[in-house]
N, C-alpha and C positions, 0 to 999 in steps of 0.2 A: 558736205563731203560724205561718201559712200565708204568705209573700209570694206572692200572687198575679202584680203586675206593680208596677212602680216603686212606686207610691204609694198599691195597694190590699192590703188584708193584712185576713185570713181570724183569725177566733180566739174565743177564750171571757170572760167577764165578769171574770177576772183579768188575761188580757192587756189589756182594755178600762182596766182602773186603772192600768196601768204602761206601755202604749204609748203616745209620744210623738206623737200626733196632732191634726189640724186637725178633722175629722169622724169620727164615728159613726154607726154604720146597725145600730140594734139590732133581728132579726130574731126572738126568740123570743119568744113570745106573752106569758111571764110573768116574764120577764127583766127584771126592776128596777135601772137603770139606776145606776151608779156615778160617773159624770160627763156632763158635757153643759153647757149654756148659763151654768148657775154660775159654771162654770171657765175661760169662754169657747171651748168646744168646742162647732161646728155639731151638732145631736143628732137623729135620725128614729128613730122606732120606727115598723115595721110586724109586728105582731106573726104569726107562723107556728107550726106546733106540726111536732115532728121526723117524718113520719110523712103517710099519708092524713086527708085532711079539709079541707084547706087549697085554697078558693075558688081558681081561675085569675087570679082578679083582685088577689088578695094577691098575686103574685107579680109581674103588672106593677108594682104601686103596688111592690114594693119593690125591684124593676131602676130605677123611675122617678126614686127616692128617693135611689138609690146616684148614677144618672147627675147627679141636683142637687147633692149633697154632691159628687162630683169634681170639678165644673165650678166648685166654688170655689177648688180648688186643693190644697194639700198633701197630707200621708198619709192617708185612708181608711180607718177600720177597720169590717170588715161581722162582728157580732158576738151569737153566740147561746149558748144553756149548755155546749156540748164544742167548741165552736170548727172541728170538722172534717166537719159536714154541712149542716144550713142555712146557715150563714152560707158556706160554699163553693159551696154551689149556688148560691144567688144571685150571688157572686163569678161564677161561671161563666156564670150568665145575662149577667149586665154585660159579659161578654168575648166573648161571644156580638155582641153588638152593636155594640159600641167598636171588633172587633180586623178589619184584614183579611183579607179569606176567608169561605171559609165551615167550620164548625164544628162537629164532632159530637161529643157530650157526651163519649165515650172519647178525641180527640181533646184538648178541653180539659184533661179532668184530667190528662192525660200532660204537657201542657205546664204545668199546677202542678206537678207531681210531678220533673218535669225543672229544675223552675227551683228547688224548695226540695232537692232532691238525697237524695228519703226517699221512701217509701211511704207514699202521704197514702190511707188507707181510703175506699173507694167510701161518697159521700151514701148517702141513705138513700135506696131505689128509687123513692118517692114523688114525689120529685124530681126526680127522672130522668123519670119522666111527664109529670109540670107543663113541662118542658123540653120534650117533647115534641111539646105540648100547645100551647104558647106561639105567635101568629101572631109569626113575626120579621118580617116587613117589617111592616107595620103598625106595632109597637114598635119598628123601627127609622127612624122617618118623626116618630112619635111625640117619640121623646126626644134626635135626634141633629141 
């Protein structure tokens, strides 16, 4: 499990069973869900795959999904099959927009890597592009 910032946390379909959270933002495309609205846990699936191929616009719907499920309140969990690439990229998008300043992707991850105190492996480059990629004002007019 990744903490990202107070209340958002990065991780994989087992951490998803055992994290003690309010919302879920299930980011991998075939990732079948463990808990959610059953349990009374807020639940988004926008489905991504680890890698190229992934539309621009999956990646707003799923910054956009993350910023709904925050603005409810409690812990966060953004979560995909290894827990330490898509579902951190998108963490990163969301921080991207949320945090003051402004942000560049080696930037962000430094500042997960500094706040969980470990070597959290570079997303997948894919990602890094879609980041890239992404208009931020726009997205951030958008969702904020």
């Amino acid at each position: 499990v990744i903490q990202v910032v107070d209340n958002l946390w990065a991780g994989n379909s087992t951490d998803e069973k055992k994290a003690e959270v309010c919302s879920i933002l299930n980011v991998a495309k075939d990732l079948v869900p463990t808990r959610g609205w059953a349990q009374g846990i807020n639940y988004f699936h926008v489905g991504l795959v680890d890698g190229p191929g992934n539309p621009i616009e999956s990646y707003y719907a799923a910054v956009m999904s993350l910023v709904s499920l925050a603005k409810l309140g409690g812990k966060v969990m953004v979560c995909c099959h290894g827990g330490k690439s898509i579902s951190l990229a998108v963490a990163m998008m969301y921080l991207q927009i949320t945090t003051e300043g402004i942000y560049e992707w080696d930037s962000l991850l430094q500042m997960v890597r500094e706040r969980n105190d470990t070597d959290i492996p570079e997303p997948n480059k894919a990602h890094k592009l879609a980041f890239d990629r992404l208009n931020w004002t726009l997205l951030g007019e958008i969702v904020i």
